[in-house]
RODO-2510 file (C-alpha; in nm, 4 decimals, decimal comma):
residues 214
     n   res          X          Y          Z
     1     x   -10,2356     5,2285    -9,7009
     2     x   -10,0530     5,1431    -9,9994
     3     x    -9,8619     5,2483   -10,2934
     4     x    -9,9356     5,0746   -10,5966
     5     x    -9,5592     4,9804   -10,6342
     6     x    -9,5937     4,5861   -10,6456
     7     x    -9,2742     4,4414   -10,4534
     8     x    -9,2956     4,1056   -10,5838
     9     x    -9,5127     3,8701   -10,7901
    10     x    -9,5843     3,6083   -10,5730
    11     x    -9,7524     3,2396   -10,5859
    12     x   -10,0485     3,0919   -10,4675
    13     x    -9,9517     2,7468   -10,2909
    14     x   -10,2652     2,6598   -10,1388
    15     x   -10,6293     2,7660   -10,1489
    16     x   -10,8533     2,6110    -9,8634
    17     x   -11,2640     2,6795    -9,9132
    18     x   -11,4318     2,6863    -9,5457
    19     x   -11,7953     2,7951    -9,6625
    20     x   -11,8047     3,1127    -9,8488
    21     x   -11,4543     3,1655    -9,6806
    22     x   -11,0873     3,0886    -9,8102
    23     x   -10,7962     3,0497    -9,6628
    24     x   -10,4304     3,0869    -9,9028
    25     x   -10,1393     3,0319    -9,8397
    26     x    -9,8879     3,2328   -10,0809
    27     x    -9,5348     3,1462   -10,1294
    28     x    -9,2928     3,4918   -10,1567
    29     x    -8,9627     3,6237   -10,0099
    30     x    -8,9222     3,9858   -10,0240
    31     x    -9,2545     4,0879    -9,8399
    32     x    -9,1741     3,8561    -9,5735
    33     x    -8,8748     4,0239    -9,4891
    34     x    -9,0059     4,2316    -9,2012
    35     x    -9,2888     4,0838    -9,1716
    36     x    -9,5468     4,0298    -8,8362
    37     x    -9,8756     3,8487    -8,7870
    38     x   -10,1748     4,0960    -8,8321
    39     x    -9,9671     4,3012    -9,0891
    40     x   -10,1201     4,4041    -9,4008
    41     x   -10,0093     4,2591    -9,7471
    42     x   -10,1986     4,3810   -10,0567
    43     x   -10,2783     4,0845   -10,2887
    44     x   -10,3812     4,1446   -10,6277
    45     x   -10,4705     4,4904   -10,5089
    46     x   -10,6784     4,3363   -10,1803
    47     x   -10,5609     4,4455    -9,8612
    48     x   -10,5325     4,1299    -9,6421
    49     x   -10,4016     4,0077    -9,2829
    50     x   -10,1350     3,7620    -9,2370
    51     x   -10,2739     3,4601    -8,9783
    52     x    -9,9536     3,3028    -9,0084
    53     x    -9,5803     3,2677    -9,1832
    54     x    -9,2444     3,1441    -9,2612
    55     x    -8,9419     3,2947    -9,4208
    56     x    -9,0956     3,1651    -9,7554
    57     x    -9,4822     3,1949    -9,7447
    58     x    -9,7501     3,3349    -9,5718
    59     x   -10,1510     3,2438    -9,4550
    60     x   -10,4485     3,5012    -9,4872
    61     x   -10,8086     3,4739    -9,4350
    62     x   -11,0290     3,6084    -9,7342
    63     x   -11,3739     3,6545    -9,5555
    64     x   -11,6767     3,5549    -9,7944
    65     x   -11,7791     3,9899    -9,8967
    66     x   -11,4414     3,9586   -10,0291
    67     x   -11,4507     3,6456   -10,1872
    68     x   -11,7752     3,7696   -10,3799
    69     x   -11,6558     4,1466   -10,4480
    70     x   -11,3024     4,0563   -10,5982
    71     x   -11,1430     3,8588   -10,8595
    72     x   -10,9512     3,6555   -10,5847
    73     x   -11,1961     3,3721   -10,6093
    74     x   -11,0542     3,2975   -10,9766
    75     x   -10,7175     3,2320   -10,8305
    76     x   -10,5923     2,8674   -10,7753
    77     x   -10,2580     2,6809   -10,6815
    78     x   -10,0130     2,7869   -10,9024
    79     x   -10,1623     3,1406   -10,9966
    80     x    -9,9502     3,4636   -10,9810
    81     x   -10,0028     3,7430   -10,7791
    82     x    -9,9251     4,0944   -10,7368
    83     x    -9,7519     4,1398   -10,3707
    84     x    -9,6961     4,5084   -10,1773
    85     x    -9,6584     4,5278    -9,7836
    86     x    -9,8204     4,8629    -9,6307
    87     x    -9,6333     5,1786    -9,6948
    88     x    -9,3954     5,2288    -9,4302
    89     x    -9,4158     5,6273    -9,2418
    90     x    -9,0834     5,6867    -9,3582
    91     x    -9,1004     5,5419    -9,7346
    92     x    -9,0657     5,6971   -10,0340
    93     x    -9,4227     5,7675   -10,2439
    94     x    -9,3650     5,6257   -10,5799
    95     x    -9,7576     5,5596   -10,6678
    96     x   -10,0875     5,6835   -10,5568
    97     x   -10,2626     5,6381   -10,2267
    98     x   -10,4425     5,2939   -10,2562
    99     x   -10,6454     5,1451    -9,9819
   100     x   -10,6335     4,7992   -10,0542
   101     x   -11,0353     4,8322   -10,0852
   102     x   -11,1413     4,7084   -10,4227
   103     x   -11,4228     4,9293   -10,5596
   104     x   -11,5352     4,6723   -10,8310
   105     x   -11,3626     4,3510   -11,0970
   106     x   -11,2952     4,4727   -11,4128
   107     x   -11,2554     4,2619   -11,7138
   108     x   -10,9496     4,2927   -12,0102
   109     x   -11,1362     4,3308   -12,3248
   110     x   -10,8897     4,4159   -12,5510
   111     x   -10,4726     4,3831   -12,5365
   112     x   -10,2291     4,5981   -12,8139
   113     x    -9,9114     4,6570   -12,8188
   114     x    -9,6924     4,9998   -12,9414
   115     x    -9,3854     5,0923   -12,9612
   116     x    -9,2111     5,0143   -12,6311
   117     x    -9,5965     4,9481   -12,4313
   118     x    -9,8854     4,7277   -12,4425
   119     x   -10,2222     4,9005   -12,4256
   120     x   -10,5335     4,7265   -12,2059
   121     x   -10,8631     4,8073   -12,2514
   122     x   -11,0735     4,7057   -11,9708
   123     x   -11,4484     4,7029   -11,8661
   124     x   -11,5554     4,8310   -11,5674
   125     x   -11,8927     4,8354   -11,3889
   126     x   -12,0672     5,1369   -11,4704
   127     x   -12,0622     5,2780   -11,1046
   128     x   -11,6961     5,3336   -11,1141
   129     x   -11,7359     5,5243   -11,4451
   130     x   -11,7717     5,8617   -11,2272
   131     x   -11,4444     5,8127   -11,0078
   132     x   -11,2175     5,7575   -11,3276
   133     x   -11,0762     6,1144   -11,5393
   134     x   -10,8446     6,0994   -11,8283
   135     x   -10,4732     6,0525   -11,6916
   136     x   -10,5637     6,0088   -11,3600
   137     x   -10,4740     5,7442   -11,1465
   138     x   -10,6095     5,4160   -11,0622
   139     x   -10,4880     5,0841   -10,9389
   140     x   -10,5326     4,7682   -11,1050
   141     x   -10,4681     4,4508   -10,9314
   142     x   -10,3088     4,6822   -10,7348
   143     x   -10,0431     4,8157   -11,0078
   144     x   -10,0447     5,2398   -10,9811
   145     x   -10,1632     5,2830   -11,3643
   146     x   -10,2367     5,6251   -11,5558
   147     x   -10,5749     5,6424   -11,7300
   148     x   -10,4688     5,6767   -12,1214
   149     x   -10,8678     5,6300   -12,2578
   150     x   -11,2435     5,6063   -12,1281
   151     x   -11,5750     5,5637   -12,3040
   152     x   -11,9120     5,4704   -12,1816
   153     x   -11,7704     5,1520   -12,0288
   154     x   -11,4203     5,0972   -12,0507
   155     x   -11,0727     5,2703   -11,9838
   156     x   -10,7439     5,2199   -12,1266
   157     x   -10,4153     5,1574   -11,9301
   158     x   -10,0538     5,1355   -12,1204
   159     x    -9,8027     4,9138   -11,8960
   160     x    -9,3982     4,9751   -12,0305
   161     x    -9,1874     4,6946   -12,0131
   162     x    -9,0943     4,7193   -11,6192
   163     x    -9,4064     4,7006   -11,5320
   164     x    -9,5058     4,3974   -11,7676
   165     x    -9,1871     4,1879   -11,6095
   166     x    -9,2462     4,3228   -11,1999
   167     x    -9,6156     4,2648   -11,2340
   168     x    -9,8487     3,9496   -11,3283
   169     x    -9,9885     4,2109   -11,5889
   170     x    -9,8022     4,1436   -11,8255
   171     x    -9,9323     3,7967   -11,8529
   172     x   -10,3300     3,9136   -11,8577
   173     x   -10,4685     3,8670   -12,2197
   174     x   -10,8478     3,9204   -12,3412
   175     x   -11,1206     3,7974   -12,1212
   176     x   -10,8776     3,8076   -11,7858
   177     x   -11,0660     3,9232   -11,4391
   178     x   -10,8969     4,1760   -11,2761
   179     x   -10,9363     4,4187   -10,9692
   180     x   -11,0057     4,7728   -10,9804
   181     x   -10,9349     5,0427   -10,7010
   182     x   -11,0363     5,4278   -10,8480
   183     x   -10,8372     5,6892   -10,6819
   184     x   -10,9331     5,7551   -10,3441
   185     x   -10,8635     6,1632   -10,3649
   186     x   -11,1726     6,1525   -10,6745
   187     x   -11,4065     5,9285   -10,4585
   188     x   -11,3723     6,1749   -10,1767
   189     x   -11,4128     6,4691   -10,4583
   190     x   -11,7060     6,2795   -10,6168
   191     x   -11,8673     6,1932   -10,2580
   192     x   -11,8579     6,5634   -10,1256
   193     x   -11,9975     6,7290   -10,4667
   194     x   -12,3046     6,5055   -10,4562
   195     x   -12,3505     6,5385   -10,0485
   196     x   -12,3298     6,9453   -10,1527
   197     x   -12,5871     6,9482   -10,4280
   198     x   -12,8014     6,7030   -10,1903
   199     x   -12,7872     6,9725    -9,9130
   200     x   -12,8530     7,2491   -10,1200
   201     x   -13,2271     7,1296   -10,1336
   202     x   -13,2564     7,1242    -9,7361
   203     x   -13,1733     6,8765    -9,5461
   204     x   -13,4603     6,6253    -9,5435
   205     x   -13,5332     6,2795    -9,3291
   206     x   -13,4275     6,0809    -9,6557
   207     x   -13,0976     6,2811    -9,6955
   208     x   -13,0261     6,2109    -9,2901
   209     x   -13,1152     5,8534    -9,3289
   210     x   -12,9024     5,7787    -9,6721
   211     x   -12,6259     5,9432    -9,4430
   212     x   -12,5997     5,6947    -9,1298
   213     x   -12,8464     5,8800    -8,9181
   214     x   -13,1583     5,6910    -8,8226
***
């Protein structure tokens, strides 16, 4: 589980294709403070295991679903990325609770700035259309964000100057890939409302079956 609250902005120092498979290697200090092997780092919002480390970088495995369901696969040597270790029991909650499980890659469509922000408008895939609600939460490449805007198929996120300078957001311009985690609490909501409407027609073989029971 994670916060949203990127720790550092790390760098990609290697990137190793084995098949459909990578391997990085990702050069940071902070997160590797406490670190152990099989912890959890979030990377550009994608939870992933450390294999391996130093006190200056660290190795994970990006299996191939991951590869081809996130944005990671644009990444090379040199690239930025956002970097936040699994909340701690005892931590202070400073985000929203994000699982590291990227629901869908979103792309920057539009960049503005006002006053002291800079507005983004991104495109999403429609599926995650249902799961987002004006000012609620959602995590983009794993940066906590407030919903400011939605239509038909894009929202609108407003990053203040912190956030531009802590994060590799404030870099991303028009036509950028980026990840997209909706908040968990409204895919739970979302997930139990349909499941209820389902049941209220009887529970049928189809309904079982959709539901894991064969």
């Amino acid at each position: 589980m994670f916060t949203g609250i990127i720790e550092e902005v790390g760098t990609v120092e290697q990137m190793r294709q084995t098949g459909d498979a990578i391997v990085m290697a990702i050069g940071a200090r902070r997160v590797l403070e406490d670190v152990r092997l099989g912890d959890s780092i979030a990377v550009n919002g994608v939870c992933l295991t450390v294999t391996s480390f130093t006190d200056r970088r660290f190795t994970v495995d990006v299996m191939p679903e991951t590869v081809k369901a996130t944005a990671l696969k644009t990444l090379k040597p040199g690239s930025k990325v956002n970097l936040e270790r699994a909340m701690a029991a005892g931590g202070r909650f400073g985000g929203h609770f994000v699982t590291g499980h990227v629901d869908g890659v979103g792309r920057i469509v539009r960049r503005w700035p006002k006053a002291n922000a800079v507005y983004y408008e991104i495109e999403a895939p429609p599926p995650l259309r249902p799961y987002m609600i004006y000012k609620g939460s959602v995590a983009v490449d794993g940066t906590s964000l407030t919903i400011f805007g939605l239509s038909e198929r894009t929202f609108t996120i407003s990053l203040i100057p912190h956030t531009r300078e802590a994060t590799i957001l404030g870099e991303k311009q028009p036509g950028d890939l980026v990840n997209i985690e909706c908040d968990m609490i409204g895919k739970y909501v979302a997930t139990f409302l349909a499941a209820k409407e389902e049941l209220s027609s009887g529970v049928t073989s189809e309904f079982l079956e959709r539901h894991g029971y064969k």
